[in-house]
N, C-alpha and C positions, 0 to 999 in steps of 0.2 A: 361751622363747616357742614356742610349737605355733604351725608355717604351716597356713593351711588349702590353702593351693595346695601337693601334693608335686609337680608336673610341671609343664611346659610345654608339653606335648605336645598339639598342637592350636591353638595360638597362633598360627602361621603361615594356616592353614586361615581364622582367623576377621580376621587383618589384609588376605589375601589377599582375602576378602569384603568388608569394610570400604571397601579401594582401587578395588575394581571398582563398588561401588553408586557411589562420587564419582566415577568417571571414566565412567560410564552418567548419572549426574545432571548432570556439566559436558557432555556430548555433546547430549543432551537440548535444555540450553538454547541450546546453541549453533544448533543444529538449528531450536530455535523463532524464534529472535531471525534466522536467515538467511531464513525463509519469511518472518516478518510484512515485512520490507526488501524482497523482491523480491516480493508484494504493494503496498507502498509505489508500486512502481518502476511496476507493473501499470497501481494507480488513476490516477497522474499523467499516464501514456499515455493512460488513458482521459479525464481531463481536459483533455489537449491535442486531443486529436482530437474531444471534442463539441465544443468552443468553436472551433476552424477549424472544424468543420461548419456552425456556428451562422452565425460571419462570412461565411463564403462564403454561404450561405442572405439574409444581410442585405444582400451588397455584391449580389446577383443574379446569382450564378457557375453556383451551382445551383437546381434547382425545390425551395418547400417552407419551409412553414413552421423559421423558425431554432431555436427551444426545441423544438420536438419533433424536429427534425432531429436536434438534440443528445443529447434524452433516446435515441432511437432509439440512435445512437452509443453513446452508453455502457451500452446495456442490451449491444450487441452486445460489448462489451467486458469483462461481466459485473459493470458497477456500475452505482448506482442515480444518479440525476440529483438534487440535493438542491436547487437554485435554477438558474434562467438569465434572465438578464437582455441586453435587447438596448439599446443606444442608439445611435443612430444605425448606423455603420457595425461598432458595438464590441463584443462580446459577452463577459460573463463569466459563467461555468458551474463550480458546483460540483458533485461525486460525491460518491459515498461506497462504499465496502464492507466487510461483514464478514470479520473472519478471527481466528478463534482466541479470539473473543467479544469482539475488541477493534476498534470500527469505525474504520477508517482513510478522513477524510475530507479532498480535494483541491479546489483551487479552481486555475481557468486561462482567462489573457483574451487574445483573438485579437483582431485588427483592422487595421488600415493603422497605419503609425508615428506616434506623437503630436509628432512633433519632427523636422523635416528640417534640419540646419544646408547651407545652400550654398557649396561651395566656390571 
């Protein structure tokens, strides 16, 4: 039987390539999936903080309408306001932002406690 491969020579060179595009391809995703998480981490901050802006705006802490105080807040925080709702003293506020063509959308509700048990 005729080999058509006489050598080997260069084998190393093309495994050597082979291991580098999978360990640039697993780095890659690693890389993606840490940004969109601290992202994540980002919008939720930002949803915490327009909805205490909101309720503080509702309970009369501060001057100013509560949903725009809100939306205000999370623009400063670099996401977009997607709902706010006030009732009574309670407010819940949803965000949103893009990253990586994947929108990552938060919800978060501030208020006084709904439940005081007495000791």
């Amino acid at each position: 039987m005729i080999s058509l491969i006489r050598s080997d020579e260069g084998s190393a060179s093309v495994a050597g390539i082979g291991v580098g595009s999978i360990i640039v391809f697993v780095a890659g995703a690693i890389i993606s999936t840490h940004s969109l998480f601290l992202t994540h981490r980002e919008v939720t901050a930002a949803a915490d903080s327009a909805a205490l802006a909101a309720a503080d705006a509702a309970a009369g802490y501060v001057a100013g309408v509560p949903c725009d105080l809100a939306a205000h807040i999370a623009e400063r925080n670099r996401a977009t306001i997607d709902n706010c709702t006030v009732e009574g003293l309670e407010a819940l506020v949803s965000v949103s932002r893009q990253a990586m063509g994947i929108t990552i959308r938060v919800s978060a509700r501030a208020g006084p406690p709904t439940h005081i048990q007495a000791k």
